[in-house]
C-alpha positions in Angstrom: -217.7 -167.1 55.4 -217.4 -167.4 51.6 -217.7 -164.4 49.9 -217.3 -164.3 45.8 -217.8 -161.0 45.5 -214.8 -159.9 47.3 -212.7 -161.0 44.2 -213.9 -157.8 43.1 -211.3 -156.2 45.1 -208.6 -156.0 42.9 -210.1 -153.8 40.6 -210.6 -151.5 43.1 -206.8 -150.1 44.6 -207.8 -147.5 47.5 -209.2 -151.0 49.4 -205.0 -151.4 49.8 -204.5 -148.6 51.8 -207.3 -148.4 53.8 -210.7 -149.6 55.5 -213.1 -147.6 53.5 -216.7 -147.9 54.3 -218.2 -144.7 52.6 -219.2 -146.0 49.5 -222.6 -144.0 50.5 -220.9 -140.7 49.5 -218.0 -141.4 47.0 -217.7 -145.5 45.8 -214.2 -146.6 45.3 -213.2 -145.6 41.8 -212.3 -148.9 39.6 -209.3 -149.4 37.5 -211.2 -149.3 34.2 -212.1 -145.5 35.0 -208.2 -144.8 34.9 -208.5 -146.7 31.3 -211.8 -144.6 30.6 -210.1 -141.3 31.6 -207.0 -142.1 29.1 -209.3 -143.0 26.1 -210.9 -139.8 26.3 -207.6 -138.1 26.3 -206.4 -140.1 23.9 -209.1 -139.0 21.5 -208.5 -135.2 22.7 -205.1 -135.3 21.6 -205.0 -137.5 18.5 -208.7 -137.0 16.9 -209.2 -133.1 18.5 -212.3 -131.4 17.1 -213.3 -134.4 14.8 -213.9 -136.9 18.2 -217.1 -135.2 18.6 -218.1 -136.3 15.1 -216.9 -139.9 15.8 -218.3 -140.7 19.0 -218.5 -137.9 21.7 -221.6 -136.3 20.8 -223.8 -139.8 21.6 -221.6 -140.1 25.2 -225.0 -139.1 27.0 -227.2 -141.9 25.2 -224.7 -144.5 25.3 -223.7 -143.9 28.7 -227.5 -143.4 29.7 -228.5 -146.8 27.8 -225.6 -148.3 29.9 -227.5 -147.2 33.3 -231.1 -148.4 32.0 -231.0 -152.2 33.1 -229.7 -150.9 36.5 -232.9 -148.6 36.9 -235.3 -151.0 35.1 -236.1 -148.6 32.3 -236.2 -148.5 28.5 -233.0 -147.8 26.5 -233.1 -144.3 25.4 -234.8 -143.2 28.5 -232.4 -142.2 30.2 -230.1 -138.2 30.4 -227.1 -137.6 31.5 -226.9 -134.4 32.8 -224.1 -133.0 35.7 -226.2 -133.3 38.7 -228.8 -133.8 40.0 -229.3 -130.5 40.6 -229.3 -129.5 37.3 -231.3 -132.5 36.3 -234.5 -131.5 38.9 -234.4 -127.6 37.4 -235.2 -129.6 34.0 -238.0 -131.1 35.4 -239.3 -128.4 37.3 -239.0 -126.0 33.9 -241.7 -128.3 32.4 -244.4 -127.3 34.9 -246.8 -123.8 34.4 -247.1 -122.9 38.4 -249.2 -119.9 37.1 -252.4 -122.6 36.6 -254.1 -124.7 39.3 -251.4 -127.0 40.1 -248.5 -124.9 41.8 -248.1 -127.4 44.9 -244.6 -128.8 44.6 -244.5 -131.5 47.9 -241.4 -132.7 49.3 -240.0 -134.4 52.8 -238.8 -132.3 54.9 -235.5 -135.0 55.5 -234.4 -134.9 52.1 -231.4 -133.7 50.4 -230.9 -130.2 50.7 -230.1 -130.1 47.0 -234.0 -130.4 45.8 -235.2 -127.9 48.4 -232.7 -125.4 47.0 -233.8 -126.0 43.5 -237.5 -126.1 44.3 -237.1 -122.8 46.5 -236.2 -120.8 43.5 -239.2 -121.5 41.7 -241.2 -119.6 44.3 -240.8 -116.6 42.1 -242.1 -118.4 39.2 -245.4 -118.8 41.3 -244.9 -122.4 43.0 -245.7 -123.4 46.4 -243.1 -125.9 48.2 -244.8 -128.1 50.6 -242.4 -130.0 53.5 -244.0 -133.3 54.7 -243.1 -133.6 58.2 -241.0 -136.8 59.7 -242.2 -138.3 62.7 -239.0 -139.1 64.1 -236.1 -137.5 61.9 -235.6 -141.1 60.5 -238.3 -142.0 58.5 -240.6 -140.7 56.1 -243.7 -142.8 56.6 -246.6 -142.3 53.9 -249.4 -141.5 56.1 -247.8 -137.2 56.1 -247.8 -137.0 52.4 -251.3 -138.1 52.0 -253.2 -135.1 52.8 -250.5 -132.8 51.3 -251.3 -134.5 47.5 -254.4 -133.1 46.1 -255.5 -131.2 42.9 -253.5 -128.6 43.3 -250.0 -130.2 43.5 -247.6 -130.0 40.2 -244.9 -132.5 41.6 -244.7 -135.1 44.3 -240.6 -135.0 44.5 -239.9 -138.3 47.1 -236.4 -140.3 48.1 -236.4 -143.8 47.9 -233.3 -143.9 50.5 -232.8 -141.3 52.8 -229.3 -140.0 53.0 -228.8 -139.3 56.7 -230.7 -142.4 57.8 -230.5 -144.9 54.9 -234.5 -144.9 55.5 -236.5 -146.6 52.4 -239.2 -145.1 51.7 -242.5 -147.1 51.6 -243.6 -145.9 48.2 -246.7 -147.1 47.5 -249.3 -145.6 49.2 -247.5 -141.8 47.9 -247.8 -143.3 44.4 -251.6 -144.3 44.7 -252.5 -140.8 45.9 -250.1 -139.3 43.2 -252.1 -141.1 40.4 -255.4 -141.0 42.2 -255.1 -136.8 41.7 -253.0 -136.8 38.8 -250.1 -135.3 40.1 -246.4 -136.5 38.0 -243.5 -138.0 40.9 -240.0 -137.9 40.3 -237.9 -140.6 42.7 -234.7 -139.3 44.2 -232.6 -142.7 43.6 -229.3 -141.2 44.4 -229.2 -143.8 47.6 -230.6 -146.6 45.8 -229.1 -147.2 42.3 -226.6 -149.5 42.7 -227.5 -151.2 46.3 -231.1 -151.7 45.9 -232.6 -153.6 42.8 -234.8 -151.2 41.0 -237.8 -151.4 38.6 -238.9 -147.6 37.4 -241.2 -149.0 34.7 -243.2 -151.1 37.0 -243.4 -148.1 39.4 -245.0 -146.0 36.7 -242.8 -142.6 38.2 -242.8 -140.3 35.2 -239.3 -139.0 36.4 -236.2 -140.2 38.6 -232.6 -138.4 39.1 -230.0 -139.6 40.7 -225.6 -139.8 40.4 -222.8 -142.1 39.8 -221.2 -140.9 42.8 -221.9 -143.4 45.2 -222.6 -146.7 45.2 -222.4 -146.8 41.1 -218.8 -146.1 41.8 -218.6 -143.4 38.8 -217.2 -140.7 40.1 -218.7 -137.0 40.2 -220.3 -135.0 37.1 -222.1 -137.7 36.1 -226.0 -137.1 37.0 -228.8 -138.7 35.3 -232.8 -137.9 34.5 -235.4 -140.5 33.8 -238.4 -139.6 31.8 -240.8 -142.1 31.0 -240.8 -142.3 27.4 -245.1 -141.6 27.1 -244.7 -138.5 29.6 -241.2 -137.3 27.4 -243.0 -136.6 24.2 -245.7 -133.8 26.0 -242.8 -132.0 28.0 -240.8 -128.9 26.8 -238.2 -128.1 29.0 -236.8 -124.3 29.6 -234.3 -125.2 31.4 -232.2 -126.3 28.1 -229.8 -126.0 26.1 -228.2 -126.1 22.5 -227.7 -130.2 23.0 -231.3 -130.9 23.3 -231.9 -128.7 19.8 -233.1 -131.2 17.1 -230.7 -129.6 14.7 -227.8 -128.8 17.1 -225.1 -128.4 14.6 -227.4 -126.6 12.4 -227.1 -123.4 15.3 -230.3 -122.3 14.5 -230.9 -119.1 16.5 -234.5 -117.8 18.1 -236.4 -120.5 20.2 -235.6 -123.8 20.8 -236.9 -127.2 18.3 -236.4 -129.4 20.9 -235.2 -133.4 20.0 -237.5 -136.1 20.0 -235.9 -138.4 22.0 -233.9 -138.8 25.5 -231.9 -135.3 24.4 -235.0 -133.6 24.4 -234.1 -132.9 28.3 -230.3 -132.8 27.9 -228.6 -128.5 28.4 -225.5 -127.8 26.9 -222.4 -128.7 25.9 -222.3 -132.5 27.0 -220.4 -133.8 29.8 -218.0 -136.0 28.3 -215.1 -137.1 30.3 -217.5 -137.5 33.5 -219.6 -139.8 31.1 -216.7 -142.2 30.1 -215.6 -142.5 33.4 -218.6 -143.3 34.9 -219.5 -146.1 32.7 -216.7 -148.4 34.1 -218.6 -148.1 37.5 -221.7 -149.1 35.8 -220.3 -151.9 33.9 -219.0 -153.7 37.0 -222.3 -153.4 39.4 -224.1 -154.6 35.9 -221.4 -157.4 35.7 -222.1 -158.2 39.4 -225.8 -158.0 39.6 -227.5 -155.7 42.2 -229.6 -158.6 44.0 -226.6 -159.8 45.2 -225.3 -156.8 45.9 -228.7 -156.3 48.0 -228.1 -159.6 49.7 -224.6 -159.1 50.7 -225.4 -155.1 51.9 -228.0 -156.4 54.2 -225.8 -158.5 55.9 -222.9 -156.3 56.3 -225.2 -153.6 58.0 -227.1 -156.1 60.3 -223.6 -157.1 61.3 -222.6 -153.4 62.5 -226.3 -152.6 63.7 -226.0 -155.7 66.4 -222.3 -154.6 67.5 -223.9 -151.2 68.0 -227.1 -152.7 69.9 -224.8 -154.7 72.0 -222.9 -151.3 72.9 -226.0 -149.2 73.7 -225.0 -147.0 71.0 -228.0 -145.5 69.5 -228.8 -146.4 65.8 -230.2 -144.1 63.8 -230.8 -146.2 60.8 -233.9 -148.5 61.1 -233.4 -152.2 61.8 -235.7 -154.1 59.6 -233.9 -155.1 56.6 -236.3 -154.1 54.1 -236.7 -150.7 55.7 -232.9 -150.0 55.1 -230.9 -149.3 52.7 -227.0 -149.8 52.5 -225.7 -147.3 55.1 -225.4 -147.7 59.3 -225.7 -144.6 60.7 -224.6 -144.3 64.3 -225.4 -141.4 66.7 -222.4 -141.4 69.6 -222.1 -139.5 72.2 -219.4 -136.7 70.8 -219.6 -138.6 67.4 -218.1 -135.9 65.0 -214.6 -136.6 67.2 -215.0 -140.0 66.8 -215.7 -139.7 63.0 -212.1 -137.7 62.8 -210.2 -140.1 64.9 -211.6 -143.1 62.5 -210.3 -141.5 59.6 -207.3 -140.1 61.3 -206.5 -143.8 61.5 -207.8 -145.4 58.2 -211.4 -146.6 58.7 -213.0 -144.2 56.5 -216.3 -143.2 57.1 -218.1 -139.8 57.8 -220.2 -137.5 59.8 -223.3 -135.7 59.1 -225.3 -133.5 61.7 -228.5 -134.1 63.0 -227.6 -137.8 62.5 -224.2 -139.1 63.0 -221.5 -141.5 62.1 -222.6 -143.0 58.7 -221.4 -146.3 57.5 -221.4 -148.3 54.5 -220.0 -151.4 53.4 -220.5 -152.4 49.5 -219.9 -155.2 47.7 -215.7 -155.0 47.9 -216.2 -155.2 51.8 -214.8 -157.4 53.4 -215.9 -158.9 57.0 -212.4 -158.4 58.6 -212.7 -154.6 57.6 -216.0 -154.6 59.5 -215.2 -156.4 62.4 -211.6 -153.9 62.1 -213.4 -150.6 62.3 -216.1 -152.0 64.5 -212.9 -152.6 67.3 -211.3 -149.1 66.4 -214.7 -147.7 67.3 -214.8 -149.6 70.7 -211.1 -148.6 71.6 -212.9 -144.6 70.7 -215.5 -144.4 72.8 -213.8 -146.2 76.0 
């Protein structure tokens, strides 16, 4: 069938040597990030010490302001930071876990990332609460409920699952959030990218998330949403001299932290990561994520009715607006499969507890699916 968005393709060079349908962990990097990596070089070498003065030093906000429209946020609301990591011990810095509210609530099938962060701030007095999964798919709303009360500091929730590609059905956490007065921050790590987003009409006070995936921007290049009427009563301690007011005044002794989005930045800014990742951004902006949407839904109902038709068991769910842009597929002796795949150019991978994951984005072709699809079949024989 037609497909304009293929002519994308050419910007992208790995799709010449290979099927690659893992976008979900590490997008194809595009041309203009070579260009992006050379003009930050360039500056290194000819401008040294004074590129700082003529453009480095505003890398997070321009980079960040770049982002916005693609999270349906305010300029200026947006942080780069390295990780996501790094961006949820900023959050979780901002809470007192020696009052009332010390509950920090989380599912139990999300990234292992947040748990770790969360964990260490046991000491500090919190309480981390799992909600349960019903199935090891999906988190359903009706778990978190009872879990969200008066007591709880910070609902922390992923809009996309990453072993399952599960979305999350947000609104019913969000009511109970508000109803208690409890802040949310919304993992999109999955989403951005793949699934058209609107964080001011959600009313989240925070999101994180990375250019990794499917924003094809390469690692080191995290980001933080605050929502600008939450920003202004936060002081972070996890900080650093880049979120000073007066950084290059190196005032010593506590912290006078920024007024705007630097106000949660650390330290020394991330520069090279930024650049990069701002071709990435530029193209899925250039592209438009509803289509992007339209085309992923497609691709993955295509795979999920091959596997149907095979009796291989799908652990991703089959409604389209209950998935995001990832298949996963749960073989029998499916961690072999996943090394024979790559071993022969279909590039996916494997995750325990879960399976073969698979992703098509908006450079996929059919023929690639419908290529890996028969290696697979000539696999599992």
């Amino acid at each position: 069938m037609s497909d304009s968005l293929t002519a994308w393709r050419a910007e992208f060079p790995i799709l010449d040597t290979c099927t690659y349908l893992v976008s979900h962990s590490l997008g194809a990097m595009p041309r203009a990030a070579r260009a992006q990596a050379a003009r930050f070089l360039d500056e290194w070498e000819t401008r040294g010490v004074r590129a700082w003065s003529e453009g480095w030093w505003q890398t997070s906000r321009e980079t960040g302001d770049l982002l916005a429209p693609l999270l349906g946020v305010a300029p200026g609301s947006v942080t780069m930071t390295q990780n996501v990591s790094v961006a949820q011990s900023v959050i979780a810095s901002c809470l007192d876990f020696s009052s009332g509210r010390r509950r920090i609530v989380t599912p139990q099938l999300d990234f292992p990332t947040n748990h770790y962060v969360f964990e260490g701030w046991r000491r500090h007095g919190a309480e981390v609460v799992y909600v349960p999964s019903p199935d090891g798919l999906t988190q359903p709303p009706e778990p978190w409920l009872p879990l969200i009360d008066e007591q709880t500091a910070l609902v922390c929730c992923s809009l996309v699952l990453f072993r399952s590609a599960s979305v999350t059905d947000l609104a019913p956490i969000l009511a109970r959030a508000r109803a208690v007065g409890a802040p949310v921050v919304l993992d999109v790590y999955q989403a951005t990218g793949t699934l058209p987003l609107d964080l001011t009409s959600l009313g989240v006070e925070f999101a994180v998330g990375g250019s990794v995936k499917w924003l094809c921007g390469g690692p080191g290049a995290g980001y933080l949403y605050v929502r600008p009427d939450v920003a202004t009563t936060l002081t972070p301690a996890a900080t650093g001299w880049a979120a000073h007011a007066r950084p290059f005044a190196f005032e010593t002794g506590p912290i006078v932290h920024a007024d705007g989005q630097e106000r949660f930045a650390s330290g020394t800014p991330n520069v090279s990561a930024w650049m990069i990742a701002q071709a990435g951004y530029r193209i899925i902006d250039a592209i438009g994520v509803p289509a992007i949407r339209a085309k992923s839904l497609r691709q993955t109902r295509l795979i999920i009715e091959h596997a149907l038709a095979r009796g291989w068991r799908v652990r991703t769910p089959l409604e389209d607006a209950q998935r995001g842009g990832t298949v996963t597929l749960d073989l029998p002796d499916s961690a072999r499969v996943a090394a024979d795949l790559i071993a022969r150019e279909v590039v996916i991978d494997h995750r325990p507890d879960a399976g073969i994951r698979m992703a098509p984005h908006f450079y996929t072709t059919d023929d690639e699916i419908a290529h890996a699809l028969h290696v697979m079949d000539g696999l599992t024989k």
